[in-house]
C-alpha atoms as one frame of an Amber mdcrd trajectory, in Angstrom:
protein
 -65.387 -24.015  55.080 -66.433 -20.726  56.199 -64.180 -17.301  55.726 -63.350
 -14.531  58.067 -62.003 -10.952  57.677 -58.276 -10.755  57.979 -56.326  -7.516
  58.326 -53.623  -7.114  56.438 -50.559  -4.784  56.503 -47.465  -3.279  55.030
 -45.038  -0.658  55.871 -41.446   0.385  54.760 -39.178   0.978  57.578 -35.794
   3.075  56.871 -34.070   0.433  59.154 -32.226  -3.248  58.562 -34.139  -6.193
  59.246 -32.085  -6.855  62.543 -33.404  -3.254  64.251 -37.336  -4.139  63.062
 -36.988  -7.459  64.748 -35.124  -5.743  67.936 -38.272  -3.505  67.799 -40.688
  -6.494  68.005 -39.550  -8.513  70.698 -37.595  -6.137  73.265 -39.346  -5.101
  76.253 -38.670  -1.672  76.436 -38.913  -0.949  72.753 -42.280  -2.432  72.766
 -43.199  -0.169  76.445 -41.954   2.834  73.901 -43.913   2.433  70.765 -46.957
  -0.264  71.560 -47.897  -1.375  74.406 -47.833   0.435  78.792 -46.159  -3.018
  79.664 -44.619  -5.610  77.650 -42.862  -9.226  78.998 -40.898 -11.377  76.732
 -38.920 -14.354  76.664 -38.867 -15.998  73.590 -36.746 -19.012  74.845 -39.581
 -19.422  77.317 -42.232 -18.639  73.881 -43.321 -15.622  76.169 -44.893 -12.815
  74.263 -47.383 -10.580  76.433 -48.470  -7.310  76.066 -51.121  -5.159  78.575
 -52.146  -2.211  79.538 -54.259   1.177  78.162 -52.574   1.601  75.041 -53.697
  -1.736  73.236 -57.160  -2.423  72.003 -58.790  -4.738  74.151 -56.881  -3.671
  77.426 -55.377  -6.987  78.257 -54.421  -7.530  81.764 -50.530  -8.705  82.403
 -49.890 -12.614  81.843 -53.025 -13.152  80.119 -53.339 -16.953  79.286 -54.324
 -16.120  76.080 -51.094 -14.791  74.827 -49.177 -17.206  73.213 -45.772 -17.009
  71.097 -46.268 -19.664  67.772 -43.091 -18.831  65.949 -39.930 -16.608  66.282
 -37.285 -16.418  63.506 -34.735 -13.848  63.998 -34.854 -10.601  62.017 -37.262
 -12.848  60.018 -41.139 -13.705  61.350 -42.715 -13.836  64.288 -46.415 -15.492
  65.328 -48.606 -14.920  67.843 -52.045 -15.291  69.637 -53.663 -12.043  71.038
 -57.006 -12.255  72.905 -59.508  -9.919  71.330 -63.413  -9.968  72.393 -63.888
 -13.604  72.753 -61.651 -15.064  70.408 -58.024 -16.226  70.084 -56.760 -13.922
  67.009 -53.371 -14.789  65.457 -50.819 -12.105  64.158 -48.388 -12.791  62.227
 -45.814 -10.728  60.829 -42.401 -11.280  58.584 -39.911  -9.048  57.575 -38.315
  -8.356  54.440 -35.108  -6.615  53.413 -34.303  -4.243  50.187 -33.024  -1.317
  49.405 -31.510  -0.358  52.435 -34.677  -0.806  54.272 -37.193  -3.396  55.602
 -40.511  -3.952  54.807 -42.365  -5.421  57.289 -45.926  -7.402  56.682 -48.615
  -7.867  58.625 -51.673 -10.688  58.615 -54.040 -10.733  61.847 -56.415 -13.744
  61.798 -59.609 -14.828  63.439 -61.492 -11.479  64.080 -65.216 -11.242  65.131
 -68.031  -8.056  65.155 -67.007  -4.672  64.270 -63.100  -5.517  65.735 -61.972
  -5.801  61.962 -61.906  -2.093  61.848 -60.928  -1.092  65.162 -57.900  -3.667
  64.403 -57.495  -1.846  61.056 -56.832   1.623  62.784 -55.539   0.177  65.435
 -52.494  -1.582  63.457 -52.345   1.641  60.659 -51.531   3.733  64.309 -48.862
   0.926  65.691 -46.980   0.770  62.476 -46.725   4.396  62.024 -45.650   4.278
  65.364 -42.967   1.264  65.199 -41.980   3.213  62.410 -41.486   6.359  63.555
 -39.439   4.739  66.861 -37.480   2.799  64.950 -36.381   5.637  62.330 -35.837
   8.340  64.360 -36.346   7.677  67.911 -39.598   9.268  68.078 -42.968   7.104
  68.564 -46.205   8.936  67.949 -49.717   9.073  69.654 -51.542   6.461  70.763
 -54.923   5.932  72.013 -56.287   5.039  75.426 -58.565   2.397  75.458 -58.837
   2.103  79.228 -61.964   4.560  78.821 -64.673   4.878  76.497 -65.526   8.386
  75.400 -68.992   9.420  74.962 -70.223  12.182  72.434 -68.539  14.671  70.738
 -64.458  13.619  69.536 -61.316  15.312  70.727 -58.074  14.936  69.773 -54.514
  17.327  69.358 -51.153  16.743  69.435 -47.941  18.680  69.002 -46.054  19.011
  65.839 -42.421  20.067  64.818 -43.070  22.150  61.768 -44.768  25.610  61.361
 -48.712  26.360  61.262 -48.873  26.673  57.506 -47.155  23.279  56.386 -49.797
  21.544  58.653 -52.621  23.339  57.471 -51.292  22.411  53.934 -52.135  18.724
  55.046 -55.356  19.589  55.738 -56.515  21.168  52.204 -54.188  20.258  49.704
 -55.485  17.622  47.561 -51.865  16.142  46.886 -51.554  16.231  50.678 -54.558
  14.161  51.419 -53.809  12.176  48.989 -50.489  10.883  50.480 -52.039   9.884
  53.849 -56.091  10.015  53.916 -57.624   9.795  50.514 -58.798   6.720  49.076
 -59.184   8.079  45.572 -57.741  11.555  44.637 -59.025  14.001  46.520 -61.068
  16.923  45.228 -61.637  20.214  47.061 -63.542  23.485  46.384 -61.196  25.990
  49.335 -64.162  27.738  49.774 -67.143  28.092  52.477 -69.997  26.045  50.972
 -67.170  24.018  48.242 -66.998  20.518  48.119 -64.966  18.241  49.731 -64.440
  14.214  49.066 -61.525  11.975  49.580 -63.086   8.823  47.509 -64.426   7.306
  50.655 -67.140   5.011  49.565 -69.430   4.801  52.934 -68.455   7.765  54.525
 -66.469  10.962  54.508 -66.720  14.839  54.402 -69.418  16.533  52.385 -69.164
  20.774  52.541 -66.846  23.287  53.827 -68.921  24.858  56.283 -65.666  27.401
  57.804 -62.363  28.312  56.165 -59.838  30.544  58.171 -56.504  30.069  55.775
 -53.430  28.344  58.136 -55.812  28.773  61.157 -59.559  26.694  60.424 -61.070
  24.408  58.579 -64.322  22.959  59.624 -66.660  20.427  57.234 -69.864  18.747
  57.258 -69.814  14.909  57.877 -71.791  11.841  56.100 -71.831   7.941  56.968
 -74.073   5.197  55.157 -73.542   2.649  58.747 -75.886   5.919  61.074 -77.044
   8.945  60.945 -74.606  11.319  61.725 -75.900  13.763  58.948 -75.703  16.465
  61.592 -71.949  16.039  63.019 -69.148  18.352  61.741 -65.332  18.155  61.753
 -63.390  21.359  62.906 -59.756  21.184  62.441 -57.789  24.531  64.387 -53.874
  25.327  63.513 -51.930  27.546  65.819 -48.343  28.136  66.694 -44.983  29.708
  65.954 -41.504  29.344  65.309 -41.585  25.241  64.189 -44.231  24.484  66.709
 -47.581  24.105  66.013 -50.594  22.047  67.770 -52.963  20.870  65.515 -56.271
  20.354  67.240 -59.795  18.361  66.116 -63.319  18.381  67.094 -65.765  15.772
  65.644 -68.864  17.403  67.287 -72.509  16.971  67.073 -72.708  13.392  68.500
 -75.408  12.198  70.701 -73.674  12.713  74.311 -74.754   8.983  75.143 -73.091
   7.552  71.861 -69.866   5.772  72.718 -66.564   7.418  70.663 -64.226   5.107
  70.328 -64.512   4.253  66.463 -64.045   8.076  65.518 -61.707   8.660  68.352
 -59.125   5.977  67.186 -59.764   6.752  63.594 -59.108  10.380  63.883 -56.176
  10.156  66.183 -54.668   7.584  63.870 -55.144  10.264  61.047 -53.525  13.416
  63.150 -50.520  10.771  63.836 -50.426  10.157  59.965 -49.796  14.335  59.864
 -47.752  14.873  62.545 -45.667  11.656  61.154 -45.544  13.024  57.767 -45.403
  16.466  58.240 -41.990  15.906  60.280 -40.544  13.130  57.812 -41.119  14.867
  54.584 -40.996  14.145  50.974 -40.003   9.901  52.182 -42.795   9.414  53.811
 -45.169   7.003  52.520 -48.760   5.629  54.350 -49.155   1.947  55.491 -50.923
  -0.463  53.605 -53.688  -1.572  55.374 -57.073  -2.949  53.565 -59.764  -6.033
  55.593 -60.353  -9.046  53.092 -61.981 -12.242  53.479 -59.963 -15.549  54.048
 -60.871 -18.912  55.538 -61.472 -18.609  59.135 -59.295 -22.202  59.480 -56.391
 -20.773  57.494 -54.110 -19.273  60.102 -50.509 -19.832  57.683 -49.593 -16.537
  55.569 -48.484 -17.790  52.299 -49.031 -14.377  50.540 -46.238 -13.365  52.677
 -44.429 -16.389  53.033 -45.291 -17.323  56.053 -45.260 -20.347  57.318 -46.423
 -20.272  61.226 -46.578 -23.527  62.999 -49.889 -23.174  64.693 -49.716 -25.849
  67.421 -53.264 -28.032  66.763 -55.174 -27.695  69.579 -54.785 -23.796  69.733
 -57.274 -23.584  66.298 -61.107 -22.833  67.056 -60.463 -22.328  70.933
């Protein structure tokens, strides 16, 4: 028996179990927070998704897409195409405390899509999340095209300049949504900068402008990127500030979509928090090895009824 990286999950949702589910499996709420076009029946076990906003780019009524389980305001299973291989989510909801958390398993992942799936799902959640809370679904990333060279991303956020540039140097700050270990800054040009990342991360401030700039040098053990910097620019007024990044230096033929989804997933993280305030708490998300045959959930007491002659296809 071999094993296989499986994503997992978690996120607390200020909602009942009932309005997470709702969130799942209706059409429009999924066109809203997830995916351009959604079409679900789950009488039928329909459960497709398509369109520029989901990794991979599915086209409608892809055969691929099959619905395995569906227990209301409780679990639900499925099958999602991704490069070559018949992955299985799988996702159940739990209720406490006024709230629902909701967990997250996605089997049977090949080549670098672990991580891609990992940013991919820490954006989705925020973003199911956010709708679910308070209306209000955050960024999401086109995959329709690939960019090349240097990274761009901005958004707008609903809180003045200097409580976003707070998210941006305060250690505490970083902590809540970015940092693997504490974070330790030096808020000076030339200081230090690390968030615990163990392969990669930022190295030296190279430009500090106080509520306005921040730029840092960049390091990655998987390429050489030794020469790329990060260049974060605040500006606005009243409540209303756009938060813009750069992630320049990149060989213009080098294809962007790893940084580009991680770093947009990380400016929805601030906008997200930034508006929500002191409740706020990051998903869970970590990649661990399982047994590429074991498609049930038991950590999360899941149960899904795989039909046999969907494993290995």
């Amino acid at each position: 028996m071999m094993s296989a990286p499986v994503v997992e999950a978690r996120i607390r949702i200020g909602a009942s179990p009932a309005d997470v589910y709702t969130a799942l499996t209706d059409e429009a709420a999924l066109r809203a927070w997830f995916a351009e076009d959604a079409s679900v029946d789950l009488a039928a076990e329909r459960y497709e998704f398509s369109g520029r906003y989901v990794l991979g780019t599915p086209e409608p009524g892809h055969p691929g897409m099959r619905l395995h389980q569906a227990e209301p305001d409780k679990r639900l299973v499925y099958s999602w195409p991704l490069d070559d291989e018949d992955s299985v989510v799988a996702l159940e909801i739990e209720a406490g405390d006024g709230a629902s958390t909701l967990k997250l398993e996605h089997h049977k992942l090949s080549g670098n899509m672990p991580w891609l799936v990992e940013a991919f799902w820490s954006m989705a959640l925020e973003n199911l999340r956010g709708y679910v809370e308070r209306g209000e679904p955050g960024l999401r990333f086109d995959f329709s095209t690939i960019p090349y060279g240097d990274v761009r991303c901005s958004t707008e956020i609903n809180a003045e300049p200097d409580e976003v540039f707070d998210a941006l140097i305060n250690p505490a700050q970083l902590d809540r949504y970015m940092s693997e270990a504490p974070a330790r800054i030096e808020p000076e040009v030339g200081g230090a900068i690390d968030l615990g990342w163990s392969s990669e991360g930022p190295l030296k401030i190279l430009d500090l402008a106080p509520g306005e700039k921040l730029s840092y040098s960049w390091r990655s053990d998987k390429e050489d990127v030794s020469g790329t910097v990060v260049t974060w620019e605040v500006e606005g007024s009243a409540g209303r500030t756009r938060l813009t990044l750069v992630h320049s230096g990149f060989a213009p033929e080098r294809a962007g979509t790893d940084y580009g989804l991680g770093w947009l997933d990380f400016m929805n993280r601030i906008k997200m928090m930034v508006e929500s305030g002191d409740p706020w708490e990051k998903p869970h998300l970590r990649i661990r090895e399982r047994s590429d045959t074991d498609l049930y959930i038991p950590s999360a007491g899941i149960a899904a009824s795989i039909p046999a002659g969907t494993r290995g296809r």
